[in-house]
N, C-alpha and C positions, 0 to 999 in steps of 0.2 A: 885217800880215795873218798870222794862227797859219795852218799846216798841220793839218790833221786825218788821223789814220793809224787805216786799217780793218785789220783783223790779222787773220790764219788764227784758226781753234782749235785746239785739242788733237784727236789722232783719238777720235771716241765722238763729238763734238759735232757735229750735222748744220748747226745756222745759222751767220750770219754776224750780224755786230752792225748793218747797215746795207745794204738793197736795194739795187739800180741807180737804180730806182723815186726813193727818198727820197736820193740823194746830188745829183741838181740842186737840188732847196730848202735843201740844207745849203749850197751853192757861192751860191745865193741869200743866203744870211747874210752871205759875205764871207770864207768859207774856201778856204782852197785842200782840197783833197782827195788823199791818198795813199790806193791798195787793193794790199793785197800783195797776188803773185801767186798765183792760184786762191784766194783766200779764200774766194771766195763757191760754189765748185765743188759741194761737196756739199748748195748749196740750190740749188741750179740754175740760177745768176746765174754766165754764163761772163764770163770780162777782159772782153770785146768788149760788154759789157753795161754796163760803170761804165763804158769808155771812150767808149760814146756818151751818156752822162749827164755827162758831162764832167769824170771823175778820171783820174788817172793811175794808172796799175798801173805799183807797185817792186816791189823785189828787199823782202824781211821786214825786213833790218836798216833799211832806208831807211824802211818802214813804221815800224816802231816806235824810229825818230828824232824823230819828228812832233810838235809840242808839247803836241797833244792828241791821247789813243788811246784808240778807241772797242774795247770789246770785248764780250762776252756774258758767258764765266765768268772769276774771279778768275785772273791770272795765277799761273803757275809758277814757281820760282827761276828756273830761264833766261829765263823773259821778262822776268821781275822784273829780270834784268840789262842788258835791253837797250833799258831805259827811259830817257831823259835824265834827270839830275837837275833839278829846277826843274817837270819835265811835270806834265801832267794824265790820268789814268785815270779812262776812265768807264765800269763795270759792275756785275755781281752779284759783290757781293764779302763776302756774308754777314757783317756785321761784329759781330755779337753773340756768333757762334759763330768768329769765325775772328782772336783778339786778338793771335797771331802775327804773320799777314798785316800789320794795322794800325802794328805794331812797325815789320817790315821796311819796309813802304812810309815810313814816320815816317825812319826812318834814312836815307833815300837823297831826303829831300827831293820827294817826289811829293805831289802833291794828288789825292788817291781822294775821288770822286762813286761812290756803292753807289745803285744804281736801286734795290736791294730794300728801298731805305729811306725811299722816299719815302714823305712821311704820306698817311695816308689825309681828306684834305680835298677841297673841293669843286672849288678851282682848282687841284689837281695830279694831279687823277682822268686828264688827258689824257697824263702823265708816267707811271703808275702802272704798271709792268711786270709787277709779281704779277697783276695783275688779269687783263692779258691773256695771259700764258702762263696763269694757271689757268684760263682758259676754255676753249683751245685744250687744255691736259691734263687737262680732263674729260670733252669731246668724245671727244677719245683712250682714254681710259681707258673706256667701252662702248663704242668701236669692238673693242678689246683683251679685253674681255670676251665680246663675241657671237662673235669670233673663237675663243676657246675654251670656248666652252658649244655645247654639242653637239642643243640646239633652238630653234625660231626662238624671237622676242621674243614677239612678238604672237601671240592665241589666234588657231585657225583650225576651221572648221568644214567636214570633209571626207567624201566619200562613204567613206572607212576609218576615219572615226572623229573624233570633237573632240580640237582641240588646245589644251590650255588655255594661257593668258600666261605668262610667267617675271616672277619676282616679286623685285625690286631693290629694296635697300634702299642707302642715299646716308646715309651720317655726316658731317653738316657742310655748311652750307646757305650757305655762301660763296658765291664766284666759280665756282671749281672745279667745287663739290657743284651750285650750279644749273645749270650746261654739262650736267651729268652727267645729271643730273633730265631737263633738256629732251631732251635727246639719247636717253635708256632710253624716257622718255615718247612721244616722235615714232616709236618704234618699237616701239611697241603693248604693250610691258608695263607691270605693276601696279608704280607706282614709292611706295615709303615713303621718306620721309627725319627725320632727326633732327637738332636744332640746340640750343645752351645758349640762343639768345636766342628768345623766343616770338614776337615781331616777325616773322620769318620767313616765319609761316604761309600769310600771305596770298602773298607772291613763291612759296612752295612749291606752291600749291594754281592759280595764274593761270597753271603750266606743265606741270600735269597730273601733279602728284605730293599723298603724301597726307600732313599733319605728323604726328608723332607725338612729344606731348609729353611732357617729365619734367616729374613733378607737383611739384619743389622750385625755390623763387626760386632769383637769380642777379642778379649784380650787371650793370647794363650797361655795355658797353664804352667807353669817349672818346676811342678813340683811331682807333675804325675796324677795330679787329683782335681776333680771338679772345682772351680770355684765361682763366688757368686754374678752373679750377671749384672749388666747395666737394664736403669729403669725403660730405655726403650726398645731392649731385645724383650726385654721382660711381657713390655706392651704387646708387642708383634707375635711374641711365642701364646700369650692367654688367648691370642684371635685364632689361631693356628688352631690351638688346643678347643676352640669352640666349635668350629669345623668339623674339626675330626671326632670328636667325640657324640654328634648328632648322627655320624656316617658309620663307624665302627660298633662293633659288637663287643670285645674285648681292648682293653686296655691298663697294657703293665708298666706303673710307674718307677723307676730306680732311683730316683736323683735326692740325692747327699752330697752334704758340703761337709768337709771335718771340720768338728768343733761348734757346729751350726744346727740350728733347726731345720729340718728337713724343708726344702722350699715350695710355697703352693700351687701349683700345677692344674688341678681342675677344681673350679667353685661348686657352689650347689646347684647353680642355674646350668654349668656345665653335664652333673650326671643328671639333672632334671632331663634336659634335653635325651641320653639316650633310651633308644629299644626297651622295652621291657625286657627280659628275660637277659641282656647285657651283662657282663661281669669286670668288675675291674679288680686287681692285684694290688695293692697297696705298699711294696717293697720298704717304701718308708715310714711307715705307722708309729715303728718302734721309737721314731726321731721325731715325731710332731706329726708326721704323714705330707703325701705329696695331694691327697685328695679331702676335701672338704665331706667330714662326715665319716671318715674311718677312723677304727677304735684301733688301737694296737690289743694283738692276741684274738679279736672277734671277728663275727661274721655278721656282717652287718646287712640286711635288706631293706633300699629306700620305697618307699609310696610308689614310686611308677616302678618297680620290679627288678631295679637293680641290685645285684650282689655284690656289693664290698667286703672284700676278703683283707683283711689287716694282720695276716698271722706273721709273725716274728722268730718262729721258729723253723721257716722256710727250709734251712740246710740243714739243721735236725730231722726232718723227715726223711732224709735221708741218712741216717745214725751210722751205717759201716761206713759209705765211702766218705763221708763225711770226719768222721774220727781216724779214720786210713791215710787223708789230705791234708788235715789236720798236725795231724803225728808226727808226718814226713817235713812241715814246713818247721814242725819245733826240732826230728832231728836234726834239720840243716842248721839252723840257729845254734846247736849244742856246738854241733860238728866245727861254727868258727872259734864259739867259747871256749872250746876246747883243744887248741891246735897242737899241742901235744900226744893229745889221744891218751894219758894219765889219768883221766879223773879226774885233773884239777881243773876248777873250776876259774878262770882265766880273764876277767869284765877289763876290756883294753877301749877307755875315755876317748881315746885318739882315733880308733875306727869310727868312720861315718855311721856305719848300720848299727853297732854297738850303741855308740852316742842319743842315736833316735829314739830306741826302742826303751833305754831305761830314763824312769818317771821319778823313781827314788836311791838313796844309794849316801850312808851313811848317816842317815838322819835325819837328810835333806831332800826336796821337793827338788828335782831336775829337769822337773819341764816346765815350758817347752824346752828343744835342743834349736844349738844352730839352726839356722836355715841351710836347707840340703841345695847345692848347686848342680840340679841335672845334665842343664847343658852348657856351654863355655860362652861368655859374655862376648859382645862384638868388642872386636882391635877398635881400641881407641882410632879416632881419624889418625892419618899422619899428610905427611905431605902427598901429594898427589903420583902415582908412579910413573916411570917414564915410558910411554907411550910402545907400544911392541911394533918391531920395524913388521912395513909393511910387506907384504907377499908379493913376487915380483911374477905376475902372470903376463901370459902373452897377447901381443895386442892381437886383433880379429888378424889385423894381414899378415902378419908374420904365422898364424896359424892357418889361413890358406896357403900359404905360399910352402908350409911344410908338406899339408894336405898333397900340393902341384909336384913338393920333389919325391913324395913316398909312388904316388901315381906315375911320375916318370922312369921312378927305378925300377917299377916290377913291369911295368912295358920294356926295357931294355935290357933285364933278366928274361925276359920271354923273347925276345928277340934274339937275343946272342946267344944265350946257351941250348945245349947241345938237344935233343930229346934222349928221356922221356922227362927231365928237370922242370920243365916252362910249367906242364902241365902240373907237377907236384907244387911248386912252389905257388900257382896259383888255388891251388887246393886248400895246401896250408890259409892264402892269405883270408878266402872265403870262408873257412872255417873259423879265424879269430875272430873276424870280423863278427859272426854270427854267434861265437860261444859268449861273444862281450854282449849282446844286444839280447840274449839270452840270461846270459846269469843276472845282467843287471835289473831282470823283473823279477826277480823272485829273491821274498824274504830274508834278511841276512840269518834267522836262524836255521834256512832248510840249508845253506850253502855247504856245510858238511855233509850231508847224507845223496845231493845233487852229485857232487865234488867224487864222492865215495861211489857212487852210481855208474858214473862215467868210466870208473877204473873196468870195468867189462869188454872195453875196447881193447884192452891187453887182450882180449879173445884172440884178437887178429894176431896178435905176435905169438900163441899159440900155435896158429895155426900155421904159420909160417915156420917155428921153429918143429913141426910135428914130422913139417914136408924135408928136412936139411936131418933130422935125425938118422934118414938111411944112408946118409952118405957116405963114401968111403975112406975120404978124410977123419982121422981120428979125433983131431981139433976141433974139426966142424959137428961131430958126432956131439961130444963134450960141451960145447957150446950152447947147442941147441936144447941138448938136456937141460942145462943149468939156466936159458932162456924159457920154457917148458917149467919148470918147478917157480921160478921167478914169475912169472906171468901170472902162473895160477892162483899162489899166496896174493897178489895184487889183486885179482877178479875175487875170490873167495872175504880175502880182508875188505874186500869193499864193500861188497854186501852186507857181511858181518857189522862193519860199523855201521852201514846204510837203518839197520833193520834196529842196532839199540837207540840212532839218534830218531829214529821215528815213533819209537815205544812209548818216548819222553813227551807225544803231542796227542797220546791216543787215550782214550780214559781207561777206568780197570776194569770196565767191560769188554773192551776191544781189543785188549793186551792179546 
């Protein structure tokens, strides 16, 4: 049965790599549990919190003794020292940018799992750690923004006067960029955003923000992640960006490429041009930055009044739910490590998401991994298929001419038979006629609750069977009952469904 060891962080960092919360389901697996002392302090998870979730709180060296050590950010030389040789480390450990790291880990015999490298696929979406720090640091990042703009979001219409909206513009239509979107959006102002993939538009516009596209193609992504653009979407997107940035008030930049410098997005001519008292969000500072002029970690104020915010610990400020979101994408990860649910600690080379995520593993330096295949390659050409036989429709006259025999048969049903037949059977025909030219205008999603509506007309057979109930025939008695309870379950069932398939179109004000 491996140990697992939770470890402080460095000062700057507010989480913890693993809740109180999510350390019973890891003890659930089959591990034991080590939390060094106050790890969890600065997210607001005291000892007394893991200890009644059933880990033990050590002294740090005993923590990071532990065969396996869960952390948040890449380790430091000192920690780096105080790793067993043979261990396992599981965190952000940027490994496209940080070939060093990978060195040093490789020499000392460690196995590094980088959460930020897990691919972007369907079954490792619950593992995905970028996804949910960048949701929670784009939340952050217009909370960080109305904090430093000095008028509300939303217009307001006051007896001093109209206050018009603040006008947000969001680069980069990720994770991050939609947290962002929805967040500026739920808070009454005019949100634009911008993305290289046009795909987008519809997730941008379903959260109350507006796209705005670059008129040049762009190759689609396979892997799930951004990647770099051509030099003339490039050109077309800095005119965009110069637009908008003279017109808007705020502006959140997200755009990251892995393994890359963060790409630049507004020049100095660009925030010369805005508003004084303007703010922009710098999402990527920590990578080079998306704005000319921002510090990562700082606050930076230009000459004409602009606030650049570069801070990099955006999902840190947020410390519980953060380490809550956190915790839960490394137990999923344990949880596949683990498929025995033993304890034993289980690194399967042949799994896709397995394969991604670890950087080193015996000795050796293992990134990058394959390339991940999100979606399935086009079928080779083959030969051309055989052509699907044609639909054999009726020609114009042969469809008068049936029009001529239906119109002569119900004239000589009216004619020959008996009364009161002629009159029904012309009833019936008016009424197809009419329910066809009816249902065919109205939406094929209301055609259930229309359909279910109509059953009401069993009224009449109600009422008919209500009127044969007194009769003296005991058959007839019997019948009419069992026509009578039948009828009713049909009008009642209709309604009933009528009323769930309309609940489904109503908001949950209306419900």
């Amino acid at each position: 049965m491996a140990r697992i060891g939770i470890v402080a962080e460095q000062p700057g960092e507010s989480r913890v790599a693993v809740s109180p919360m999510t350390v019973a389901k890891i003890r659930a697996l089959g591990y034991d549990v080590l939390v060094e002392t106050d790890a969890g302090a600065r997210s607001s998870f005291p000892d007394a919190a893991y200890l009644e979730s059933g880990a033990v709180v050590a002294a740090r060296s005993e923590a990071w003794s532990a065969e396996i050590v869960l952390k948040v950010n890449a380790p430091t030389d000192d920690e780096l020292a105080l790793l067993q040789p043979g261990a396992t480390l599981i965190a952000l450990l940027s490994p496209a940018l940080r070939p060093e790291l990978l060195e040093r880990l490789a020499e000392r015999d460690i196995t590094a799992l980088a959460l930020d490298a897990v691919p972007r696929i369907s079954r490792a979406q619950s593992m995905d750690v970028l996804s949910s720090m960048g949701n929670i640091a784009g939340y952050r990042a217009v909370v960080e923004a109305a904090n430093e703009f000095g008028r509300f979001f939303t217009g307001q219409v006051t007896a001093a006067g109209k206050v018009p909206p603040a006008k947000v513009l969001v680069a980069g239509a990720g994770v991050a960029g939609l947290a962002a979107i929805g967040a500026a959006s739920s808070l009454g102002a005019i949100v634009r955003a911008t993305d290289p993939r046009p795909e987008v538009a519809d997730q941008v516009a379903s959260i109350g923000g507006a796209y705005l596209p670059v008129d040049v193609a762009v190759d689609a992504s396979t892997d799930g992640y951004a990647k770099a653009t051509s030099e003339a979407y490039d050109r077309r997107a800095a005119e965009l960006y110069s637009e908008q940035a003279a017109d808007v008030d705020i502006v959140i930049t997200t755009a990251l490429i892995p393994g890359r410098a963060a790409p630049r997005l507004l020049t100095a001519a660009d925030v010369a041009s805005m508003k004084p008292g303007s703010v922009i969000v710098d999402m990527a500072a920590g990578q080079g930055g998306n704005v000319e002029g921002s510090v990562a970690g700082e606050r930076v104020v230009t000459e004409n009044g602009v606030v650049i915010l570069g801070y990099t610990d955006l999902a840190g400020r947020l410390p519980q739910q953060a380490s809550q979101l956190y915790g839960t994408n490394l137990l999923n990860l344990l949880t596949l490590l683990t498929p025995q649910k033993d304890g034993v600690f289980a690194l399967d080379e042949a799994d896709t998401v397995q394969r991604a995520v670890m950087v080193t593993r015996g000795g050796e330096v293992t990134w990058p991994p394959p390339p991940v295949q999100v979606s399935a390659a086009p079928a080779p050409a083959t030969a051309a298929p055989a052509p699907a036989p044609e639909k054999k429709t009726l020609s114009p006259r042969a469809k008068n001419g049936l029009i001529a025999l239906g119109i002569a048969a119900l004239f000589l049903v009216c004619a020959v038979a008996p009364p009161p037949l002629p009159q029904h059977f012309l009833v019936l025909t008016l009424s197809v006629v009419i329910g066809f030219y009816v249902i065919g205008k109205v939406a094929h999603a209301l055609h259930t609750p229309l359909m279910s509506v109509t059953n009401a007309i069993s009224g009449i057979i109600v009422v008919g069977a209500m009127v044969q109930i007194t009769a003296e025939n005991l058959v007839v008695q019997i019948l009419a009952a069992a026509a009578v309870l039948l009828a009713s379950i049909n009008v009642f069932g209709g309604f009933a469904v009528t009323r769930r398939m309309l609940a489904m179109f109503s908001k949950g004000d209306d419900k």
